[in-house]
N, CA and C atoms of all chains as a GROMACS GRO file, in nm:
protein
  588
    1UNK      N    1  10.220   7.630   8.016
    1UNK     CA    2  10.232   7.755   8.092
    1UNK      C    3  10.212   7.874   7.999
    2UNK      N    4  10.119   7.983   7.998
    2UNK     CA    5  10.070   8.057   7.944
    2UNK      C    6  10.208   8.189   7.980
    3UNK      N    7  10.178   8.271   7.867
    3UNK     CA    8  10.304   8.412   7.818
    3UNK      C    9  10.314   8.455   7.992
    4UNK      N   10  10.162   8.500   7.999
    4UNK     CA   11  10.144   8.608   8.112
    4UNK      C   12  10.261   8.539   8.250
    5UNK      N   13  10.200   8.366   8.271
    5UNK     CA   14  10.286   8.357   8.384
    5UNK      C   15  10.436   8.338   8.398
    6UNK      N   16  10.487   8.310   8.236
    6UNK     CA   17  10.593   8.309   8.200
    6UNK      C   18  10.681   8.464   8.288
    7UNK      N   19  10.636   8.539   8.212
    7UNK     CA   20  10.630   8.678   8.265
    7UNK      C   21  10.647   8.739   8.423
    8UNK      N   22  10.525   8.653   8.461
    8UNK     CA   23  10.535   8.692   8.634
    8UNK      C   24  10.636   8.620   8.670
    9UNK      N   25  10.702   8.524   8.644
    9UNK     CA   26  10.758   8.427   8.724
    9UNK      C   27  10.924   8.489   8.666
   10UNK      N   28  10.938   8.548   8.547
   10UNK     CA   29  11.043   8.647   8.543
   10UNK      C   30  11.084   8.782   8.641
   11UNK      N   31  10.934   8.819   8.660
   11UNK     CA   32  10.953   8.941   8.725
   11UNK      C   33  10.982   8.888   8.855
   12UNK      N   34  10.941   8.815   8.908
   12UNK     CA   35  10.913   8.750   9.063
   12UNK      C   36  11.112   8.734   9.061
   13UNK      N   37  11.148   8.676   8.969
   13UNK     CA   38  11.313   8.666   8.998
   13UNK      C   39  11.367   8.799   8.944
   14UNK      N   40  11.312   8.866   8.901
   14UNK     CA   41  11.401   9.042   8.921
   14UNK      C   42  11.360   9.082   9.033
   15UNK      N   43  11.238   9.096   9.081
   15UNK     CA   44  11.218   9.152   9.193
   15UNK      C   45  11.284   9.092   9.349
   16UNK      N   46  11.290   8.933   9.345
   16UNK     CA   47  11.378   8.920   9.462
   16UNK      C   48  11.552   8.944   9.473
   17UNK      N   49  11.584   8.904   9.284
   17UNK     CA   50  11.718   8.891   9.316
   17UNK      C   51  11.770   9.060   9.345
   18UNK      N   52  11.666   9.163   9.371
   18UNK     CA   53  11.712   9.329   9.382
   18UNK      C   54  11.666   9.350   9.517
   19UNK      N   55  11.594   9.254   9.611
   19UNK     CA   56  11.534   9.326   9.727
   19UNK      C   57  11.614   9.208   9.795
   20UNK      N   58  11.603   9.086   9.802
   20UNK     CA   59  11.687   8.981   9.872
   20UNK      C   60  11.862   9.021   9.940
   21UNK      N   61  11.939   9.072   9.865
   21UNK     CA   62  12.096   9.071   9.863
   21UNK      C   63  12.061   9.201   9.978
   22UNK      N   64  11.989   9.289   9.940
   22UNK     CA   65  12.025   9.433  10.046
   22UNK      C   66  11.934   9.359  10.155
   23UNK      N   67  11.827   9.313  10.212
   23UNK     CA   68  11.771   9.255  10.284
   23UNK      C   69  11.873   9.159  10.342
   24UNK      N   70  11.911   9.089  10.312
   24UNK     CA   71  12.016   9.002  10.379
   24UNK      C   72  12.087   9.039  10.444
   25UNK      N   73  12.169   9.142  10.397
   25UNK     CA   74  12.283   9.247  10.374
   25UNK      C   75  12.244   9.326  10.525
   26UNK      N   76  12.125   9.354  10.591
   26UNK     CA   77  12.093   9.448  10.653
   26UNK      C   78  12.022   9.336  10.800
   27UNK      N   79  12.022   9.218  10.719
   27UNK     CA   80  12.000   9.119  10.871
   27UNK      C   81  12.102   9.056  10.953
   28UNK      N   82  12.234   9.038  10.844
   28UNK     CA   83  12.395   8.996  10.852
   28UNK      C   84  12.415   9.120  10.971
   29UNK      N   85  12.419   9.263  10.868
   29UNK     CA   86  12.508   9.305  10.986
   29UNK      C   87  12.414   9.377  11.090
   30UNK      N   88  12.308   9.330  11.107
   30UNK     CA   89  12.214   9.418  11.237
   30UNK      C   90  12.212   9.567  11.219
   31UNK      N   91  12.264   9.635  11.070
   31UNK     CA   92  12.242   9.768  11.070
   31UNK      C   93  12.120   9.806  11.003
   32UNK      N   94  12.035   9.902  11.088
   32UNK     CA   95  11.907   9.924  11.013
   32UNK      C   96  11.901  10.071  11.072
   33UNK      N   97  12.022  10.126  11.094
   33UNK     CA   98  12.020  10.312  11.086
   33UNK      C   99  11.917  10.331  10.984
   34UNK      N  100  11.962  10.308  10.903
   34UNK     CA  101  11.925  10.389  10.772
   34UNK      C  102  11.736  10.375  10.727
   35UNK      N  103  11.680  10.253  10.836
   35UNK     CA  104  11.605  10.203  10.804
   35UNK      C  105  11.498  10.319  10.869
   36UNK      N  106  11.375  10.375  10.807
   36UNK     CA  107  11.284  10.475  10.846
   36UNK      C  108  11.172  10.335  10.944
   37UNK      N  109  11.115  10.311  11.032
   37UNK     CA  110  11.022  10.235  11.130
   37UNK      C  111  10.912  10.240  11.033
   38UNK      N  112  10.852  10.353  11.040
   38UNK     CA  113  10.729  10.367  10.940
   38UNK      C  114  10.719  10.352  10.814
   39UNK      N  115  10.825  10.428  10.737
   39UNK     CA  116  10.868  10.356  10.615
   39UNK      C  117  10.860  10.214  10.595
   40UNK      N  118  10.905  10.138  10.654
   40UNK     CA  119  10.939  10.003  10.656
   40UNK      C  120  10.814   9.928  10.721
   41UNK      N  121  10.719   9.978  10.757
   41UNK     CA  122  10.624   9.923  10.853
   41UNK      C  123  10.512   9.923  10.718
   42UNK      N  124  10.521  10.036  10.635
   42UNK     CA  125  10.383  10.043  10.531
   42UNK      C  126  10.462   9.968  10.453
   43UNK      N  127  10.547   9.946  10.367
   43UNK     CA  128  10.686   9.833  10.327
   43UNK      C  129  10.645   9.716  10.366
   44UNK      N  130  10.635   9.653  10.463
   44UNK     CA  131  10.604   9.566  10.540
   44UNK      C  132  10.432   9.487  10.491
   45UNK      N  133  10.366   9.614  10.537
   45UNK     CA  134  10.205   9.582  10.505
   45UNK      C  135  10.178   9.547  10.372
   46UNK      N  136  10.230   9.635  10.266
   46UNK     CA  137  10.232   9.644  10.099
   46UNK      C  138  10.274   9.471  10.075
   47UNK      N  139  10.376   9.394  10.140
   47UNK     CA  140  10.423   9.294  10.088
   47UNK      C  141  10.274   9.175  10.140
   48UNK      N  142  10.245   9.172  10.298
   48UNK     CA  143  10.167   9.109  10.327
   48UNK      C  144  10.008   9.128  10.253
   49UNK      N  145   9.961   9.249  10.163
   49UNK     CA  146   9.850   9.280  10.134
   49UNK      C  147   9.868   9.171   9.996
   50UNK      N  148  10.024   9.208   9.918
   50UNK     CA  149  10.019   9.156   9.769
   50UNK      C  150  10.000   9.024   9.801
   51UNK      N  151  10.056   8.947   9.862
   51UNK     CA  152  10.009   8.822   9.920
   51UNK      C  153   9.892   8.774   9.941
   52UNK      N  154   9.823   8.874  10.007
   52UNK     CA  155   9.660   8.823  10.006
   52UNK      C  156   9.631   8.864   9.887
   53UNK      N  157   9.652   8.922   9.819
   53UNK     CA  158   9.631   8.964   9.665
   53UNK      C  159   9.633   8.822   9.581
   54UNK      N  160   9.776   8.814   9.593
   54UNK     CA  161   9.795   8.662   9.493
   54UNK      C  162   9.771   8.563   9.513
   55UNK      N  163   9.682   8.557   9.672
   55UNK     CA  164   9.609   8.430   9.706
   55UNK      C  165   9.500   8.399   9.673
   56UNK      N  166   9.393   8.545   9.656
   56UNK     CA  167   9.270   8.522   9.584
   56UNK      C  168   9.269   8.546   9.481
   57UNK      N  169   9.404   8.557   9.406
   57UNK     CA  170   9.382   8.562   9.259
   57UNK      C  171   9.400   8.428   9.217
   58UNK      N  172   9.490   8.359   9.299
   58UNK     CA  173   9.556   8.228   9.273
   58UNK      C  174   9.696   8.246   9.162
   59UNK      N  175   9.755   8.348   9.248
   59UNK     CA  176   9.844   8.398   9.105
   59UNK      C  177  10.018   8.355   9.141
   60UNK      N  178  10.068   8.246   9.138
   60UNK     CA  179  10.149   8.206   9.184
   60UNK      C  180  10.294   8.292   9.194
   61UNK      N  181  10.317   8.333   9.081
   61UNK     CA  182  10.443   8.458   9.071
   61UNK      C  183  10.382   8.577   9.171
   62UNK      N  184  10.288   8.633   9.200
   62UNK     CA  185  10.250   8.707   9.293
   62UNK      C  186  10.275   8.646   9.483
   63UNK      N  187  10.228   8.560   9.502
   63UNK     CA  188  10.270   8.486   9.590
   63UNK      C  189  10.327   8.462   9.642
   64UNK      N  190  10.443   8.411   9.523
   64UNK     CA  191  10.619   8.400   9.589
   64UNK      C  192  10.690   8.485   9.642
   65UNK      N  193  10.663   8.584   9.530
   65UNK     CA  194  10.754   8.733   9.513
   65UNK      C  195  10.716   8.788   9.698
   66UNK      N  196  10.595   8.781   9.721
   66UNK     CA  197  10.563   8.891   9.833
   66UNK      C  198  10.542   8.801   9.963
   67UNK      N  199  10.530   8.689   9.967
   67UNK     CA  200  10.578   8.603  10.089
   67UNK      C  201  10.701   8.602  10.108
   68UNK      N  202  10.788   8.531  10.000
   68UNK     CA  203  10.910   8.562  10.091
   68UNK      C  204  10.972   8.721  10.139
   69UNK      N  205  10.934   8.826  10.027
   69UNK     CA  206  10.995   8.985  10.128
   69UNK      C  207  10.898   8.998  10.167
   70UNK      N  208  10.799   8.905  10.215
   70UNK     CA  209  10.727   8.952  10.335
   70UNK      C  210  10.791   8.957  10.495
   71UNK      N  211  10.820   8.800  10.449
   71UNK     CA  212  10.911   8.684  10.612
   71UNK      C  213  11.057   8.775  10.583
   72UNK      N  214  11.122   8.846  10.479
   72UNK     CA  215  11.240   8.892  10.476
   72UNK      C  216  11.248   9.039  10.586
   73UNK      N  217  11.177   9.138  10.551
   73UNK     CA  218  11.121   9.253  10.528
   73UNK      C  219  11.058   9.276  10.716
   74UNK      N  220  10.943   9.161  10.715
   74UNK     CA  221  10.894   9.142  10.857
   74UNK      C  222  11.006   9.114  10.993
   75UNK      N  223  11.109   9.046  10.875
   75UNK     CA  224  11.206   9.013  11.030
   75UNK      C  225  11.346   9.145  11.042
   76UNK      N  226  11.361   9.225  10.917
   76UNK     CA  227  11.358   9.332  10.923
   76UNK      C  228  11.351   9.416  11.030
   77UNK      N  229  11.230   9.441  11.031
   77UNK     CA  230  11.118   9.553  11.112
   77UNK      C  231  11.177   9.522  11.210
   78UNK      N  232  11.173   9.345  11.248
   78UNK     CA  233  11.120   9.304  11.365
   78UNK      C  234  11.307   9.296  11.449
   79UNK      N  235  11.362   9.320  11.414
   79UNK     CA  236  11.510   9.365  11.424
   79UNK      C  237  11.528   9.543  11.472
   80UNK      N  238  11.476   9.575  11.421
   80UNK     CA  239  11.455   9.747  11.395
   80UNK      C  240  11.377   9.804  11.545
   81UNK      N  241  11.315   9.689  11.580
   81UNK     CA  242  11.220   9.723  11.669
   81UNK      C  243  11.279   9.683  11.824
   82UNK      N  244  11.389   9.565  11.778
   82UNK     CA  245  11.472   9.513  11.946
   82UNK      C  246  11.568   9.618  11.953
   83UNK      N  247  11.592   9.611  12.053
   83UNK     CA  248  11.705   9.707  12.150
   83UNK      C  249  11.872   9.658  12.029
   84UNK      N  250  11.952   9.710  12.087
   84UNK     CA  251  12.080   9.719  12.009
   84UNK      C  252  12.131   9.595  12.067
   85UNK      N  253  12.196   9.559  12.157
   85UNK     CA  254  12.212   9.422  12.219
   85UNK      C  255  12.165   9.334  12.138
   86UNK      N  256  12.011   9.314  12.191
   86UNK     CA  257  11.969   9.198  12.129
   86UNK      C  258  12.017   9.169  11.949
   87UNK      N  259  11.999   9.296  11.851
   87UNK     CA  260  12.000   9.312  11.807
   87UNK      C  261  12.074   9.226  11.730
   88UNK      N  262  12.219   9.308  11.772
   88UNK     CA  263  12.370   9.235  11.786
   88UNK      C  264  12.359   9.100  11.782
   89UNK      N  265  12.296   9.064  11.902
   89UNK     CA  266  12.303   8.924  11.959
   89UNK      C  267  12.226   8.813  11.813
   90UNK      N  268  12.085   8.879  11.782
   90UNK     CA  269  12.064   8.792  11.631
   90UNK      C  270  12.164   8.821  11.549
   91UNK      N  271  12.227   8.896  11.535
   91UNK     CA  272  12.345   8.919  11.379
   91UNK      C  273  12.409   8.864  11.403
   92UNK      N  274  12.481   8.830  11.508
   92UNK     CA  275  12.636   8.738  11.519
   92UNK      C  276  12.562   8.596  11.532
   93UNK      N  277  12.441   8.589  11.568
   93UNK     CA  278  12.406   8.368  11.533
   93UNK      C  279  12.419   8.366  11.362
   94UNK      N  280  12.348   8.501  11.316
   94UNK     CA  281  12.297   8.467  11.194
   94UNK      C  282  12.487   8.445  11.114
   95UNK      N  283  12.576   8.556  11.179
   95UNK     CA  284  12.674   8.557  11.072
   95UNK      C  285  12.761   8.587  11.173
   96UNK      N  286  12.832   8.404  11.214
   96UNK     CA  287  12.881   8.375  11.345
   96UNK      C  288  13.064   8.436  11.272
   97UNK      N  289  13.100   8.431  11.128
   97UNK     CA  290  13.265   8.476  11.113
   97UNK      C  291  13.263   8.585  11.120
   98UNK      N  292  13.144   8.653  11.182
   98UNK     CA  293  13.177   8.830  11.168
   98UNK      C  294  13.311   8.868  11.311
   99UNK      N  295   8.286   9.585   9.331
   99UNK     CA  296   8.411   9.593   9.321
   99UNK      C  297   8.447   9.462   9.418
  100UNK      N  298   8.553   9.377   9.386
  100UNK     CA  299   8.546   9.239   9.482
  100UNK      C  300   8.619   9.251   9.565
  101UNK      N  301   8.662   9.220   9.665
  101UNK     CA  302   8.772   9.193   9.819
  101UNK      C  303   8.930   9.208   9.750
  102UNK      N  304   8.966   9.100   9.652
  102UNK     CA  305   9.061   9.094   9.618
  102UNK      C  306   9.120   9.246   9.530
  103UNK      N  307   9.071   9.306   9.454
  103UNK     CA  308   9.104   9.436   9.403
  103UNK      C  309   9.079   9.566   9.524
  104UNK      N  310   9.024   9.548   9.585
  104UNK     CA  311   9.007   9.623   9.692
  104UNK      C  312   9.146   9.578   9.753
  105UNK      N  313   9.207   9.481   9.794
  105UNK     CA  314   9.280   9.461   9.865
  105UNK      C  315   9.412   9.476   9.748
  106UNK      N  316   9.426   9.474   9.629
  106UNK     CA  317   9.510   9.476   9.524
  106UNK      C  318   9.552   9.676   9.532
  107UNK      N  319   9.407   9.731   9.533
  107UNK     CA  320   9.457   9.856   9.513
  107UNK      C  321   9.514   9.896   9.675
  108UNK      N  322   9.487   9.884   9.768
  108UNK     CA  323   9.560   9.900   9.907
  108UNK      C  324   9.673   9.866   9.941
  109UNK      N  325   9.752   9.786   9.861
  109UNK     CA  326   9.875   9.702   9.869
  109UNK      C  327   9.929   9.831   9.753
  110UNK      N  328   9.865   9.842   9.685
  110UNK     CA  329   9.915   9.942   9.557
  110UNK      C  330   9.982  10.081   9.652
  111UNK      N  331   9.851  10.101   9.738
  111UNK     CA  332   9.911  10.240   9.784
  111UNK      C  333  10.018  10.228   9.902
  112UNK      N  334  10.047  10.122   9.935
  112UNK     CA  335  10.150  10.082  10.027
  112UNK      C  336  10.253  10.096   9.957
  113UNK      N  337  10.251   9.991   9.825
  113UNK     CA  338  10.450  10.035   9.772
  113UNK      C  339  10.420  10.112   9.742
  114UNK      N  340  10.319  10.201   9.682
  114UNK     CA  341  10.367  10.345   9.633
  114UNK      C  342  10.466  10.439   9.730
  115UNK      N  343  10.395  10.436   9.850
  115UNK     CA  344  10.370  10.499   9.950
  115UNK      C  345  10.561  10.472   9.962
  116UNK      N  346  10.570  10.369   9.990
  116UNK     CA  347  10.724  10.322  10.048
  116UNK      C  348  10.815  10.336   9.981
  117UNK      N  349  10.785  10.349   9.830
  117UNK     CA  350  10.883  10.334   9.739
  117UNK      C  351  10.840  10.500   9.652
  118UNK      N  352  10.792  10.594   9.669
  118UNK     CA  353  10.750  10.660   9.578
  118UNK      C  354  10.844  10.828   9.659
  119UNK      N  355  10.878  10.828   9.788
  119UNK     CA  356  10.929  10.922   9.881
  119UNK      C  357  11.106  10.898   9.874
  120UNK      N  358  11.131  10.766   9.859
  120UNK     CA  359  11.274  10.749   9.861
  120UNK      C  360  11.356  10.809   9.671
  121UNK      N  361  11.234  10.785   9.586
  121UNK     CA  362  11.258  10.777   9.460
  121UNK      C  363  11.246  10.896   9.432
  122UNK      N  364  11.198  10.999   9.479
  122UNK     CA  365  11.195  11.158   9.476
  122UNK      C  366  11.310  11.234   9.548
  123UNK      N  367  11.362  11.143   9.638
  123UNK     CA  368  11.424  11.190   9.720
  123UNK      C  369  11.565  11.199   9.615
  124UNK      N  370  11.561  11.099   9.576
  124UNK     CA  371  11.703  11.007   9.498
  124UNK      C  372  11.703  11.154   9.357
  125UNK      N  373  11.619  11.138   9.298
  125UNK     CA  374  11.550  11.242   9.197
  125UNK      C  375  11.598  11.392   9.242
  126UNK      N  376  11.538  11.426   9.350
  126UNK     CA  377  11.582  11.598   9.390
  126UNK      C  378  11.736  11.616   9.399
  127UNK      N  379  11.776  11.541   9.496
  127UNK     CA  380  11.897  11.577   9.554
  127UNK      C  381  12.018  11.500   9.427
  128UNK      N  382  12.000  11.425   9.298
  128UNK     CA  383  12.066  11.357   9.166
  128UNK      C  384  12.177  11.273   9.266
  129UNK      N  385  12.141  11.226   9.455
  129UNK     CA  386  12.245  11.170   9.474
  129UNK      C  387  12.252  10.968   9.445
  130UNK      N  388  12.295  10.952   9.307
  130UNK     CA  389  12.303  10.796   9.279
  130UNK      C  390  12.397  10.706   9.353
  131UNK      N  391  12.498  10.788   9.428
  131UNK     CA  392  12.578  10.722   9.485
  131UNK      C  393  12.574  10.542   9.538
  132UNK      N  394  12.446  10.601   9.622
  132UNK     CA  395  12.437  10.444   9.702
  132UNK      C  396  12.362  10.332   9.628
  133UNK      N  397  12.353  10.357   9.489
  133UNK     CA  398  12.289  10.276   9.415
  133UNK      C  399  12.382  10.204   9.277
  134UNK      N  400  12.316  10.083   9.331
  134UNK     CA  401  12.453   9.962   9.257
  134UNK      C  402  12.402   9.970   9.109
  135UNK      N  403  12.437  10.058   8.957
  135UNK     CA  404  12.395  10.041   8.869
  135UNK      C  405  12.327   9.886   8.786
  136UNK      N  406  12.400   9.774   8.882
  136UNK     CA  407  12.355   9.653   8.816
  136UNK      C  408  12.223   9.611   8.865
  137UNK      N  409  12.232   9.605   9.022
  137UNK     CA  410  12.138   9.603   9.102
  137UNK      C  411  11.960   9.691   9.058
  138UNK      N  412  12.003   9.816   9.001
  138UNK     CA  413  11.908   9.859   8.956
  138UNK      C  414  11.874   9.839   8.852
  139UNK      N  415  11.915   9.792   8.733
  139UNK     CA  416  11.896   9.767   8.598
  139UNK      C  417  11.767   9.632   8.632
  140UNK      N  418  11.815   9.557   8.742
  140UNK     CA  419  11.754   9.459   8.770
  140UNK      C  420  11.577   9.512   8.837
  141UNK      N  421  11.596   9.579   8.896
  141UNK     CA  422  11.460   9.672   8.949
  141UNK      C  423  11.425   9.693   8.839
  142UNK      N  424  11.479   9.794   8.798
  142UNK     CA  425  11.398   9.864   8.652
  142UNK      C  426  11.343   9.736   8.548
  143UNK      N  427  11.376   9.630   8.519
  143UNK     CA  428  11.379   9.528   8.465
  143UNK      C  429  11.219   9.439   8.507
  144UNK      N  430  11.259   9.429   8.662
  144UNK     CA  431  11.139   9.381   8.689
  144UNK      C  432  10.979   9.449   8.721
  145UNK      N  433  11.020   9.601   8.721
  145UNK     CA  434  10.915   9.667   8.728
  145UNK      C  435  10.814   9.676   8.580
  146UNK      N  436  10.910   9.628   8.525
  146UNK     CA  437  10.856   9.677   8.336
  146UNK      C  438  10.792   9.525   8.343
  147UNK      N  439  10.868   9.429   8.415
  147UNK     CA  440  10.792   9.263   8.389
  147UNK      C  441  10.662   9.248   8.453
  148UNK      N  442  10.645   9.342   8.589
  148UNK     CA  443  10.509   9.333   8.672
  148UNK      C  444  10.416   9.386   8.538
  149UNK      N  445  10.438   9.529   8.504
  149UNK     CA  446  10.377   9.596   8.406
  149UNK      C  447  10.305   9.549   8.333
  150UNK      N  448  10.390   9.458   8.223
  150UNK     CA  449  10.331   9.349   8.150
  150UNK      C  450  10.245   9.251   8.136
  151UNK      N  451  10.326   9.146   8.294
  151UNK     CA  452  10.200   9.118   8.389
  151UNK      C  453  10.036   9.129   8.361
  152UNK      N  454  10.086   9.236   8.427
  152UNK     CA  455   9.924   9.340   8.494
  152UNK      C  456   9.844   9.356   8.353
  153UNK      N  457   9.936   9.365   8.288
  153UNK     CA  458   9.833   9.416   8.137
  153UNK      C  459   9.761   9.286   8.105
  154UNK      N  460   9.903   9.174   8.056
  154UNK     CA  461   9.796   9.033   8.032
  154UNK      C  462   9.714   8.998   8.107
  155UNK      N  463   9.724   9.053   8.212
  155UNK     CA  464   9.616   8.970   8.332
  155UNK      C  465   9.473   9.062   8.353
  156UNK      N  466   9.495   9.213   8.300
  156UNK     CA  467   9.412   9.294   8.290
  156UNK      C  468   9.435   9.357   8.457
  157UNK      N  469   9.502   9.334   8.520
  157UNK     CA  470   9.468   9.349   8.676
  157UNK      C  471   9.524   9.498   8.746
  158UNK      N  472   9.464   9.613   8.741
  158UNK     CA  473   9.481   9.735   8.752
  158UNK      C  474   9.557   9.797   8.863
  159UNK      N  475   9.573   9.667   9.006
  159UNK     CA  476   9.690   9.729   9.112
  159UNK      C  477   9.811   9.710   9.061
  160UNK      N  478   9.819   9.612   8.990
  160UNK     CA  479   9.964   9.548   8.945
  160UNK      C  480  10.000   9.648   8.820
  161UNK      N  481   9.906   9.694   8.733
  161UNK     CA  482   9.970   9.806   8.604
  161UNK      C  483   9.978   9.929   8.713
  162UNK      N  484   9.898   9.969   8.767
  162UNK     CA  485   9.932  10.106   8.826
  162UNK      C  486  10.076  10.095   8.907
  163UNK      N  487  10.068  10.012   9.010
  163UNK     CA  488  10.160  10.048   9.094
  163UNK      C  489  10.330  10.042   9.058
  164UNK      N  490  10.314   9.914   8.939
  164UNK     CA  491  10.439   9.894   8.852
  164UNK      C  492  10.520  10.020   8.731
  165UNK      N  493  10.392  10.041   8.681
  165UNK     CA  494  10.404  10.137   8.564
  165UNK      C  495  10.451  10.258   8.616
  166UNK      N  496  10.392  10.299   8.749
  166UNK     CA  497  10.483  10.441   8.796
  166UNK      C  498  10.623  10.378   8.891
  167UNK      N  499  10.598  10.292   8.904
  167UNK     CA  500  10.737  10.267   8.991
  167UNK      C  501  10.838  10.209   8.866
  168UNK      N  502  10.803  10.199   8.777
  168UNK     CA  503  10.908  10.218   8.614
  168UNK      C  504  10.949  10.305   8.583
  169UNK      N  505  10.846  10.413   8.546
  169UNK     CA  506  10.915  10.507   8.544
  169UNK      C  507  10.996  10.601   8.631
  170UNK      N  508  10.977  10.634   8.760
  170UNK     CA  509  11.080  10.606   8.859
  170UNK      C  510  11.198  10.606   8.859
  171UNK      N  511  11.180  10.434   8.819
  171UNK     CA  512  11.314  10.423   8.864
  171UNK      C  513  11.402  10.402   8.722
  172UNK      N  514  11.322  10.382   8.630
  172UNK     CA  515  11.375  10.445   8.511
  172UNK      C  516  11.428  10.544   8.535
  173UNK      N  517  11.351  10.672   8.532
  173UNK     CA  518  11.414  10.782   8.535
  173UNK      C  519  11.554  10.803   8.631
  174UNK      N  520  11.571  10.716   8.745
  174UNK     CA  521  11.664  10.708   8.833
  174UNK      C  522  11.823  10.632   8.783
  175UNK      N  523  11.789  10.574   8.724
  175UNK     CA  524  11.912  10.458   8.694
  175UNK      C  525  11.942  10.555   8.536
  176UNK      N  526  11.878  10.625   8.465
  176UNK     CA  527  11.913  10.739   8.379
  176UNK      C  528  12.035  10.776   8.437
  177UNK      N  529  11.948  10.852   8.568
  177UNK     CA  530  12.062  10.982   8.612
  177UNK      C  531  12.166  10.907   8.622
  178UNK      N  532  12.157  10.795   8.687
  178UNK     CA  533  12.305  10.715   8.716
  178UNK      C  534  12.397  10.732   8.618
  179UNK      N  535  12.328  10.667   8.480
  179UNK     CA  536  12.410  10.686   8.372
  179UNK      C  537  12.479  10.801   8.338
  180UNK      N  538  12.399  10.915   8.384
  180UNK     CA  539  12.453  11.050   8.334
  180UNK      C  540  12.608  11.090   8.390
  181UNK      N  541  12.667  11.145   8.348
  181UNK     CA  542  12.780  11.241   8.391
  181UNK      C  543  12.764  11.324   8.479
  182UNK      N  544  12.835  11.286   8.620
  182UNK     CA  545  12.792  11.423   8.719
  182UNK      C  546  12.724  11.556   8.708
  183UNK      N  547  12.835  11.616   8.632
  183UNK     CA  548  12.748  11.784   8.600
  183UNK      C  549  12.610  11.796   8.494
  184UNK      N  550  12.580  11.654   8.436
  184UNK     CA  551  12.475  11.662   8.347
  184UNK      C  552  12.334  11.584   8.471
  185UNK      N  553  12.388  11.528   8.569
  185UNK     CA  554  12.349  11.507   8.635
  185UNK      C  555  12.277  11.582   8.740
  186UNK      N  556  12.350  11.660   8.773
  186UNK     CA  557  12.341  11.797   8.883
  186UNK      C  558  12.255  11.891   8.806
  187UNK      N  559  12.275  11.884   8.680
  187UNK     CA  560  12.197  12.016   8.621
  187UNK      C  561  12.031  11.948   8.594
  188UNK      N  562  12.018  11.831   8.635
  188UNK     CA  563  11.868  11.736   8.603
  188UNK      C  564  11.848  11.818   8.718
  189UNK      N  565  11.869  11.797   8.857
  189UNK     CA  566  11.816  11.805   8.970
  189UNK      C  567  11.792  11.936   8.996
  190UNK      N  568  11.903  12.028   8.987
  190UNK     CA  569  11.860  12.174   8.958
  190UNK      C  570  11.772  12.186   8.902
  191UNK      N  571  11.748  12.162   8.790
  191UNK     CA  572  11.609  12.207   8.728
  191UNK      C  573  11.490  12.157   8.812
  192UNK      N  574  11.480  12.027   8.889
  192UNK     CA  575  11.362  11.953   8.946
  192UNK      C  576  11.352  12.050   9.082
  193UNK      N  577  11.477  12.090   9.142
  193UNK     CA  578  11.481  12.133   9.263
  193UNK      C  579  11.539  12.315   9.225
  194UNK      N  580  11.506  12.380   9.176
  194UNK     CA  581  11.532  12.528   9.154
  194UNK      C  582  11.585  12.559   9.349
  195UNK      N  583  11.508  12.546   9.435
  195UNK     CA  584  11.576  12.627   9.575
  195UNK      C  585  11.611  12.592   9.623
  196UNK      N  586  11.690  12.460   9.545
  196UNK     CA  587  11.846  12.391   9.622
  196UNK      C  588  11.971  12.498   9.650
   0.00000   0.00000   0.00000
């Protein structure tokens, strides 16, 4: 395994273990006040683009990093975007001792 | 110019885009509050690892978009460190018609 991917595959675990915990954090409790739609929508695109990025590069630390806060990030949005109810209704399956 | 850097620098202007308005924001107003000093050490950490990255790999979305989102948030997790009133007096200066 060469320096460089040594490297990515470091960054790939700084970069999730800092975006993962608040992402979680914000699917647990169905709060996404704070969350801007559009903000989060180009957020959204940026993760799915690096992805196609690290697919035709074949760049595996690229890959990881931005698929999973892609599927994180996307279900996000996609929370942000249902009514409050429903909303609710995914947060308490996801985090049934609340 | 090939598909994949075309699509590398478009993903570039996405996190910029998402991450470059909240980090000014954080910057003007010196408010660090909602930011977990560990949590960010870890950002700042991995933004300097993309950096690196990008350099061994030569790959110009990944140095650009990393290298300013380092300094950033470098500069951000600073203020953290700072002492309130040495803090307040950063932002004053950035923001004079606060």
């Amino acid at each position: 395994m060469d320096m460089a991917l040594i490297i990515g595959y470091l960054a790939s675990v700084c970069s999730m273990t800092s975006f993962v915990p608040q992402a979680w954090k914000i699917i647990k409790t169905g709060d996404t006040e704070a969350i801007s739609k559009r903000m989060y929508t180009v957020t959204v695109i940026g993760f799915a683009l690096w992805s196609a990025f690290g697919f035709l590069r074949m760049e595996w630390p690229i890959i990881l990093t931005n698929v999973v806060c892609f599927f994180l990030s996307g279900f996000i949005l996609t929370m942000k975007w249902l009514p409050r109810r429903k909303r609710e209704a995914v947060s308490a399956k996801l985090d049934p001792d609340k």
